[in-house]
C-alpha positions as CSV (number, residue, x, y, z in Angstrom):
1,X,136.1,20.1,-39.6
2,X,135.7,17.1,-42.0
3,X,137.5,16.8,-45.2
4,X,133.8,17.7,-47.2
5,X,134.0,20.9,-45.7
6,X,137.2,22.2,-46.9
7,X,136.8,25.0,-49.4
8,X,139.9,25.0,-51.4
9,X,142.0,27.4,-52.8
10,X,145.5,26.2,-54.4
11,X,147.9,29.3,-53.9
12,X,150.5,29.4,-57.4
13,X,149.5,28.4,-60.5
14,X,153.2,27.2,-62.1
15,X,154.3,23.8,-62.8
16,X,153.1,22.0,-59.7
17,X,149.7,24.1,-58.6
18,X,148.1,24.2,-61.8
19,X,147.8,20.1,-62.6
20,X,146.8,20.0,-58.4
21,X,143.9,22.5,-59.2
22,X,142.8,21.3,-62.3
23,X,142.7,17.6,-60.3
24,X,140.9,19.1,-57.5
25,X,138.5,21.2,-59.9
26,X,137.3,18.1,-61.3
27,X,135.6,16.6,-58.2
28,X,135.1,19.8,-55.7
29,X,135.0,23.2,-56.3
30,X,138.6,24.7,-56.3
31,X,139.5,28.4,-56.6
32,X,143.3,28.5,-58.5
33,X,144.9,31.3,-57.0
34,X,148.0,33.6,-58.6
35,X,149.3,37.1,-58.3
36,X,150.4,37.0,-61.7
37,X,147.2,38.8,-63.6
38,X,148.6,37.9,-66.6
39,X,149.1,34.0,-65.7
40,X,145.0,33.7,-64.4
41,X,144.1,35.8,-68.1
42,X,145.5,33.0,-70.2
43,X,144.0,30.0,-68.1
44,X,140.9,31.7,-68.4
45,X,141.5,31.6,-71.7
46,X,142.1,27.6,-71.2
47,X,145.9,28.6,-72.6
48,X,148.5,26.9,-70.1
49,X,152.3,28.6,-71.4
50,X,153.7,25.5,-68.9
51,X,152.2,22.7,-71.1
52,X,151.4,20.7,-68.6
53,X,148.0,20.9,-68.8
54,X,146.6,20.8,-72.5
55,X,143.0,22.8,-73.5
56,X,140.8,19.8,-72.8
57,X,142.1,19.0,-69.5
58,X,141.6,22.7,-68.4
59,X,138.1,22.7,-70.2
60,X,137.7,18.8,-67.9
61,X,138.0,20.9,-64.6
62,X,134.1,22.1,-64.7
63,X,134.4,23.2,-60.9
64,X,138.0,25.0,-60.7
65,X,137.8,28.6,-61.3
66,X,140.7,31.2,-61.4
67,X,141.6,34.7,-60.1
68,X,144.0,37.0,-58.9
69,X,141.6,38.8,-56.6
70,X,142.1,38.1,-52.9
71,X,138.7,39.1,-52.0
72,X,138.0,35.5,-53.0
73,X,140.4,34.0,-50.6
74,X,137.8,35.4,-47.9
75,X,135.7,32.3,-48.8
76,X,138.5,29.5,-48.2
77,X,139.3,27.4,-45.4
78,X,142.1,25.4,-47.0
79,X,145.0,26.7,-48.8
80,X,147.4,24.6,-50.3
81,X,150.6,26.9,-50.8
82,X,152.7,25.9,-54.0
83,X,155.5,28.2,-54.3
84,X,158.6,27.6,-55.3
85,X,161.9,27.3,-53.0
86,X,164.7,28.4,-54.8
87,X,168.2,29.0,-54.0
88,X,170.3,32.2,-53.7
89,X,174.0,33.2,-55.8
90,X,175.2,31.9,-52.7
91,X,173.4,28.1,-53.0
92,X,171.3,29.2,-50.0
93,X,167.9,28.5,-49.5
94,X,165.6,31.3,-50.6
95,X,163.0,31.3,-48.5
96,X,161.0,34.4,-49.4
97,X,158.7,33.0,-52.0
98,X,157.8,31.1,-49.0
99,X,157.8,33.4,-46.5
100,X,155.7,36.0,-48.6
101,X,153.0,33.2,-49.2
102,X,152.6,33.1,-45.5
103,X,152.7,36.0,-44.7
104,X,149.9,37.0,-47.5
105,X,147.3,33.8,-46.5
106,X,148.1,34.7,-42.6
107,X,146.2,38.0,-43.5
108,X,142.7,35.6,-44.2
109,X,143.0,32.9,-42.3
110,X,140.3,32.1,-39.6
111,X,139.5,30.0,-36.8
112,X,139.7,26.5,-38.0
113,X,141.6,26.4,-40.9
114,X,144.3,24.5,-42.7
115,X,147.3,25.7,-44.9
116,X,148.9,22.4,-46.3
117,X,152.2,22.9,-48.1
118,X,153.9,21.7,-51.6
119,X,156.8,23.1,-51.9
120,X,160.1,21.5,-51.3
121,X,162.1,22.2,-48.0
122,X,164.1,21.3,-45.4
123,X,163.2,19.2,-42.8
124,X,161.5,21.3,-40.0
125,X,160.9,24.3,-42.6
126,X,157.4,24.1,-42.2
127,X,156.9,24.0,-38.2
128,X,160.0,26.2,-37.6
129,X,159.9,29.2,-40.4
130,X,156.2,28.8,-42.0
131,X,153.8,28.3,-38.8
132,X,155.6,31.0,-36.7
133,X,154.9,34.1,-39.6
134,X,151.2,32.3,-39.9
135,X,151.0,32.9,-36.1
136,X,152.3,36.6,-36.0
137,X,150.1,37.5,-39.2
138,X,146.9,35.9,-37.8
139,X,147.0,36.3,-34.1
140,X,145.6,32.8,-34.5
141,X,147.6,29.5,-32.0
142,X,148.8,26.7,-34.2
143,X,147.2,23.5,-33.6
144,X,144.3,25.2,-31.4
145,X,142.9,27.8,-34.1
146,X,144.4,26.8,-37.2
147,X,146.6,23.5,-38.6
148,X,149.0,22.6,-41.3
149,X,149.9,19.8,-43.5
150,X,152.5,19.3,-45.8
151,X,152.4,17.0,-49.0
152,X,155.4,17.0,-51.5
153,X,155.1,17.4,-55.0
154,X,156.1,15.2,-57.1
155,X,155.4,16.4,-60.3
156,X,157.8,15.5,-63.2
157,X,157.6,18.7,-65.8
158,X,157.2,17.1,-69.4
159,X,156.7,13.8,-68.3
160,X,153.1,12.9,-69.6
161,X,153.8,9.7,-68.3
162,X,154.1,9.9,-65.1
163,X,151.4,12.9,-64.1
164,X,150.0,13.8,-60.7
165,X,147.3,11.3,-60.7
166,X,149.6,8.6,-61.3
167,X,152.3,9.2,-58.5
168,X,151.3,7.8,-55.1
169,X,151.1,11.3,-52.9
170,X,152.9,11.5,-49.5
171,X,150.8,13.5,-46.8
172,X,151.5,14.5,-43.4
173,X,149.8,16.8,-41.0
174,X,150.2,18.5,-37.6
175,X,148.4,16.8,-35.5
176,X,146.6,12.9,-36.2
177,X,143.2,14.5,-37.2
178,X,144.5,16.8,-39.7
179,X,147.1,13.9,-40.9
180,X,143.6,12.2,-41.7
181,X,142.5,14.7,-43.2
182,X,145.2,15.7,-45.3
183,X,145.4,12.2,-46.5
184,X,141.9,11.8,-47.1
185,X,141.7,15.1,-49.1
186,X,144.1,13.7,-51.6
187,X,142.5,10.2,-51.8
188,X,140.0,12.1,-53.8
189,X,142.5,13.0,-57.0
190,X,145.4,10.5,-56.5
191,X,144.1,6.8,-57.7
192,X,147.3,5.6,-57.4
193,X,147.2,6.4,-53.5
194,X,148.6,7.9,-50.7
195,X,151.1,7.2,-47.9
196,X,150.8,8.8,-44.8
197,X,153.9,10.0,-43.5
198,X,154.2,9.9,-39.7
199,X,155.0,13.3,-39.7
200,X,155.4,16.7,-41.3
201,X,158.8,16.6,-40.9
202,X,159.3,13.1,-42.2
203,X,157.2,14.2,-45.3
204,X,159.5,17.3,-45.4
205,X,162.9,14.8,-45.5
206,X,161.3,12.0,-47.7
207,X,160.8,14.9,-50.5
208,X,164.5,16.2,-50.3
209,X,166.1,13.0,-50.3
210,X,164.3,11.9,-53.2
211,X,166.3,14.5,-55.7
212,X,169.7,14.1,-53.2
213,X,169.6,10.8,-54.3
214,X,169.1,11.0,-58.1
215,X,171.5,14.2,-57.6
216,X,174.1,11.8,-56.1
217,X,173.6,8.8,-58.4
218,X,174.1,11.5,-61.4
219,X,176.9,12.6,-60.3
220,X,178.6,9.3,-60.0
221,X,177.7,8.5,-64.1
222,X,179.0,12.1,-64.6
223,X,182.6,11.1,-62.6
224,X,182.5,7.7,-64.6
225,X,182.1,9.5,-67.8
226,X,185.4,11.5,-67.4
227,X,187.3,8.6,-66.4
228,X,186.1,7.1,-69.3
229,X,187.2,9.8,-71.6
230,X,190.4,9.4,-70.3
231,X,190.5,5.7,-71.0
232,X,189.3,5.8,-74.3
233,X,186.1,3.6,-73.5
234,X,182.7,4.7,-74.7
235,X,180.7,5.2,-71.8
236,X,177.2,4.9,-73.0
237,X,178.7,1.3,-74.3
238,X,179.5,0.6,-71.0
239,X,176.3,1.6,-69.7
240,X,173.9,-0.3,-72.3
241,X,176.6,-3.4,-70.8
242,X,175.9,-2.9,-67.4
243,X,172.2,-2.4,-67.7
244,X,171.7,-5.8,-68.5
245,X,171.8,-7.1,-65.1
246,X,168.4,-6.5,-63.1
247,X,169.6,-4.3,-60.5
248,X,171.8,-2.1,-61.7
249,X,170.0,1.8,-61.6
250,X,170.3,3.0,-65.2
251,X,171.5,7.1,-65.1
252,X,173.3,9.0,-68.0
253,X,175.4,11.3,-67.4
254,X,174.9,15.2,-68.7
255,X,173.6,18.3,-67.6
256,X,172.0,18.7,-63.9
257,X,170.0,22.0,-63.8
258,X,166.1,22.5,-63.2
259,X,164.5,23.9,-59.6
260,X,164.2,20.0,-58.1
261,X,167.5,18.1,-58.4
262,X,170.4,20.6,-58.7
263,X,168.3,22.8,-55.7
264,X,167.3,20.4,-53.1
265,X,170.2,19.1,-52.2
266,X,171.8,22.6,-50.8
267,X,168.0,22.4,-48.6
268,X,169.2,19.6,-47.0
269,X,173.2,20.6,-46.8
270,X,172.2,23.9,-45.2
271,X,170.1,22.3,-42.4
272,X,172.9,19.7,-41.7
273,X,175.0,23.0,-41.3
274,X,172.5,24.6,-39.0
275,X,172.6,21.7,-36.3
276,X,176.4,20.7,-36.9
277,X,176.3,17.9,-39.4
278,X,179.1,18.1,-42.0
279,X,177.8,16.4,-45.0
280,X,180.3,14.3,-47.0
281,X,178.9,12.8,-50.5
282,X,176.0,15.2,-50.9
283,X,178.3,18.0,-51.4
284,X,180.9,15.7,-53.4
285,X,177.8,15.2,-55.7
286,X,176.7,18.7,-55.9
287,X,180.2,19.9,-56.7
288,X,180.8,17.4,-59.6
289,X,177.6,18.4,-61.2
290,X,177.7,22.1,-60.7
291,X,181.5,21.7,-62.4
292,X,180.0,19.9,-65.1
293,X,179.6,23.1,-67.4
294,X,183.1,23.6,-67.4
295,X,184.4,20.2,-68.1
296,X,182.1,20.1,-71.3
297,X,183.6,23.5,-72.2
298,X,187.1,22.1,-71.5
299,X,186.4,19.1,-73.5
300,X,185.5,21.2,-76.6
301,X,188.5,23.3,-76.3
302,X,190.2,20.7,-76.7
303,X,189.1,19.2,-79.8
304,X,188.8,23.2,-80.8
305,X,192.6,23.6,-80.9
306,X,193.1,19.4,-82.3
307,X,191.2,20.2,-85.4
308,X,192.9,24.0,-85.4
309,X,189.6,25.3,-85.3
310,X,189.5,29.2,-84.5
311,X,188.3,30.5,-81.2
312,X,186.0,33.1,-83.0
313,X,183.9,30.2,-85.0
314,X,180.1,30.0,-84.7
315,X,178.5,27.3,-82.5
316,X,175.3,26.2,-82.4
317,X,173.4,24.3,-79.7
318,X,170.5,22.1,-80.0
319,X,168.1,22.6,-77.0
320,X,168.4,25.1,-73.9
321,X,165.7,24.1,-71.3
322,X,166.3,22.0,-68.1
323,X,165.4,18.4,-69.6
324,X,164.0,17.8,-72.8
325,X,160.4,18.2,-74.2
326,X,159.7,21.0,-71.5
327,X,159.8,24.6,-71.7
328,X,161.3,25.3,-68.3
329,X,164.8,27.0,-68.6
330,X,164.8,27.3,-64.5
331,X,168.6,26.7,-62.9
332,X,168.8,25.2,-66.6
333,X,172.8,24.6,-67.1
334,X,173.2,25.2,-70.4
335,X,173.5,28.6,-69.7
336,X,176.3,28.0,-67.9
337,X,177.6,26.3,-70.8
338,X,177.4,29.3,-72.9
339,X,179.1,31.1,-70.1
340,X,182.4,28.9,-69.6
341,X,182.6,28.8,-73.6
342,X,182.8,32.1,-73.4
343,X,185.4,32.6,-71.1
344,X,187.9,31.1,-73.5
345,X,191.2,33.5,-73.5
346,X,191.2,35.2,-76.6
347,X,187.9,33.8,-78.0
348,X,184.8,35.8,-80.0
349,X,182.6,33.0,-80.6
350,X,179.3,33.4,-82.1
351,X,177.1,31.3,-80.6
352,X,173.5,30.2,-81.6
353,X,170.9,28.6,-80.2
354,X,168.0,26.6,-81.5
355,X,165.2,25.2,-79.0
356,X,161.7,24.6,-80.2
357,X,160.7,24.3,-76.6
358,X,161.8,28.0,-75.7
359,X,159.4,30.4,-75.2
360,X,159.6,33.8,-76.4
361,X,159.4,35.1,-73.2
362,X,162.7,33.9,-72.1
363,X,164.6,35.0,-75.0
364,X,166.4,37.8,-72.9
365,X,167.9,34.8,-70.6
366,X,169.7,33.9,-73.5
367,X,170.0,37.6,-74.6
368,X,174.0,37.2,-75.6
369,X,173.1,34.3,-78.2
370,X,171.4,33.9,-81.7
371,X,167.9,32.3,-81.3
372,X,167.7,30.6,-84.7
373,X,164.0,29.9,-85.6
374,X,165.4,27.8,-88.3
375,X,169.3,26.7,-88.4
376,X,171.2,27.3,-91.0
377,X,172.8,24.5,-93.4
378,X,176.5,23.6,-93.6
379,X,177.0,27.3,-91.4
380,X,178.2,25.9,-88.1
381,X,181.8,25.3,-86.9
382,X,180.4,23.4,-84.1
383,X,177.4,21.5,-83.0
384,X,176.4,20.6,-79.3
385,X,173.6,18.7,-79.0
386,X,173.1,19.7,-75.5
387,X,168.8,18.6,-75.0
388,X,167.2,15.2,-76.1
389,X,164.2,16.7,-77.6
390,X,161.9,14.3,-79.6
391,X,162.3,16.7,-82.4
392,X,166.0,16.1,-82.5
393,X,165.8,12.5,-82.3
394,X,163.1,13.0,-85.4
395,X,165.7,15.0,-87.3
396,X,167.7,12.3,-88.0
397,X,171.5,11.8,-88.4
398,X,171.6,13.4,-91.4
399,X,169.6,17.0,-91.0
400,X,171.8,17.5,-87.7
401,X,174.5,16.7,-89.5
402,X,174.1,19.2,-92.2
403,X,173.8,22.2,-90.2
404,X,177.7,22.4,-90.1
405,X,180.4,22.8,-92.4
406,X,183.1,20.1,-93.2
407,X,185.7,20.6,-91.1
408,X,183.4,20.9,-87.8
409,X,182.9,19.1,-84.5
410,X,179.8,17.7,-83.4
411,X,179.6,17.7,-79.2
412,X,176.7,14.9,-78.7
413,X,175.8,15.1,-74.4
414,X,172.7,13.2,-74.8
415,X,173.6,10.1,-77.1
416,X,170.7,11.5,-80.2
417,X,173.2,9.9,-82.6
418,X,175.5,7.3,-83.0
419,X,178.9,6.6,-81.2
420,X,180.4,7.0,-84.7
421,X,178.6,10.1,-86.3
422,X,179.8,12.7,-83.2
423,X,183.1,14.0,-82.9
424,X,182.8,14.1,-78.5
425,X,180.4,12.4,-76.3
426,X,179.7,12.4,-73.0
């Protein structure tokens, strides 16, 4: 088989397989697969609810169709699987997202085909938990009747500067001709190139230690940031001071949720378990940043009881997703937030929250808060900015300010306003 022949079908239609199909529907015909009837209605309606993709773009991909059918699959040869790979209450990997893609595409495949994988896993995932339920569900020999590939995503959700087309894609593949293959079927959407790892498994540990790293590095600012607070020193000052030499790595310190950064690295801790490998500093990092809820809460306890404010005021917070300007609220930490404010002895806060970004859909997530359309002026005992949205930064000093009443405290995680105009920074 030749990369012309491949007839694709992307499996998952969220965050990372809808930009990869609507790239691939633009230059070969591409059949955008989900199980989600609801998800395939909309985008045949040209309506992404993940923003990523915007009307035109969707409109742009003249040779991507959709559907939820899997009497379609029957006409594909090469299934890109785009699940994702969360973890468990337990920080496990959960595999069966992944597990239940393979075991639903080992139902169609044939002689000759290729599966290449997207979502994030440990090193050896792919060969060691993927191939084997392919094999059992097809009755089909890996690398004789049927190969795999695996290419990370790197997709950056809300970053419109940084979008698929513009991140150089790693591939991999089982054997050297599907490795060519894989890397050539790329080539055709990814103008700012490829790099071809030297194996899947190499692929697989590139991808994990990309977010380990910025997990990591995170953590450190967020360590820095309490000793800071303890010394009296402004740490975004110290920051903007340190940036000004050429190779220092700028990170702020706040919130770590989403499904890539505050995930990944329990991928990687588990596998190290698995063979014997006690890892030190990865789960150092993970445990300052999963803490990092409660420390926040702790600080604003604090200046509750300074300014003999009650512990049954109303709070509001400014922003609820992941990461700002995107509507993802996966692993997003400002629910935990909510959570360790609650958990105040003796306290009956009413808390509010205000996120243009949320959809309505995940209202019930936040199901124990106030979702205020419109906040109310000089209402709020406390504000915590806890999300850089642009509409934030366009509010201005002044209208966040107004939202709460005189004697108030204003929790700023994300620097939105001055050093001097919040009552607690990061």
């Amino acid at each position: 088989m030749n990369v012309e022949e491949l007839k694709l079908c992307i499996v998952g239609l969220g965050y990372v397989g809808l930009p990869l199909a609507v790239e691939f529907g633009k230059k070969r015909k591409t059949l955008g697969f989900d199980i989600n009837q609801k998800r395939i209605e909309q985008l045949n309606k040209n309506i992404d609810c993940t923003l990523e993709n915007s009307k035109e773009e969707l409109c742009a991909s003249t040779m991507l169709r959709f559907s939820s059918s899997c009497v379609d699959l029957k006409d594909c040869n090469c299934y890109i699987i785009t699940v994702p790979t969360p973890i468990d209450e337990y920080n496990q990997p959960d595999l069966e997202p992944l597990k239940n893609a393979c075991r639903f595409i080992g139902k169609y495949l044939e002689k000759g085909d290729l599966i290449i994988f997207e979502s994030t896993v440990f090193p050896g995932c792919t060969e060691e938990v993927c191939v084997p339920i392919l094999e059992e569900i097809s009755n089909l020999k890996f690398n004789e009747n049927f190969f795999c590939g695996y290419s990370p995503e790197r997709i950056n959700p809300g970053d419109k500067n940084h979008k698929l087309k513009d991140i150089k894609k790693v591939t991999s593949g089982s054997n050297k001709i599907t490795a060519d293959i894989v890397d050539q079927l790329y080539q055709q959407i990814i103008p700012a190139g490829t790099h071809k790892a030297e194996s899947i498994k190499v692929a697989e540990a590139a991808k994990i230690i990309e977010n380990t790293q910025r997990d990591i590095n995170i953590a450190l600012i967020n360590e820095l940031s309490m000793l800071f607070n303890r010394m009296n020193i402004d740490t975004e000052a110290v920051l903007k001071a340190a940036e000004t030499k050429w190779n220092f790595n700028s990170y702020k310190p706040g919130l770590v949720g989403g499904h890539c950064i505050s995930v990944d690295p329990y991928y990687l801790t588990y596998k190290a378990n698995q063979i014997g490998f006690k890892t030190e500093m990865i789960i150092a990092g993970r445990k300052i940043n999963d803490n990092f809820p409660q420390y926040i809460a702790a600080q604003l306890l604090k200046k509750l009881k300074e300014k003999n404010i009650s512990l049954n005021s109303k709070i509001l917070i400014m922003g609820v997703t992941f990461k700002e300007n995107c509507p993802d609220i996966r692993n997003s930490k400002v629910r935990n937030l909510i959570d360790a404010i609650n958990s105040f002895e003796g306290s009956s806060f009413e808390i509010s929250i205000h996120d243009p970004w949320l959809s309505k859909s995940d209202f019930n997530y936040f199901r124990d808060t106030k979702i205020e359309i419109n906040p109310k002026i000089n209402y709020y005992d406390v504000l915590i900015i806890a999300v850089s949205h642009k509409e934030f930064k366009r509010m201005g000093s002044e209208k966040l300010k107004s939202f709460v009443k005189k004697n108030s405290i204003i929790y700023d995680l994300k620097y939105v306003l001055k050093a001097e105009e919040s009552d607690i920074r990061l």
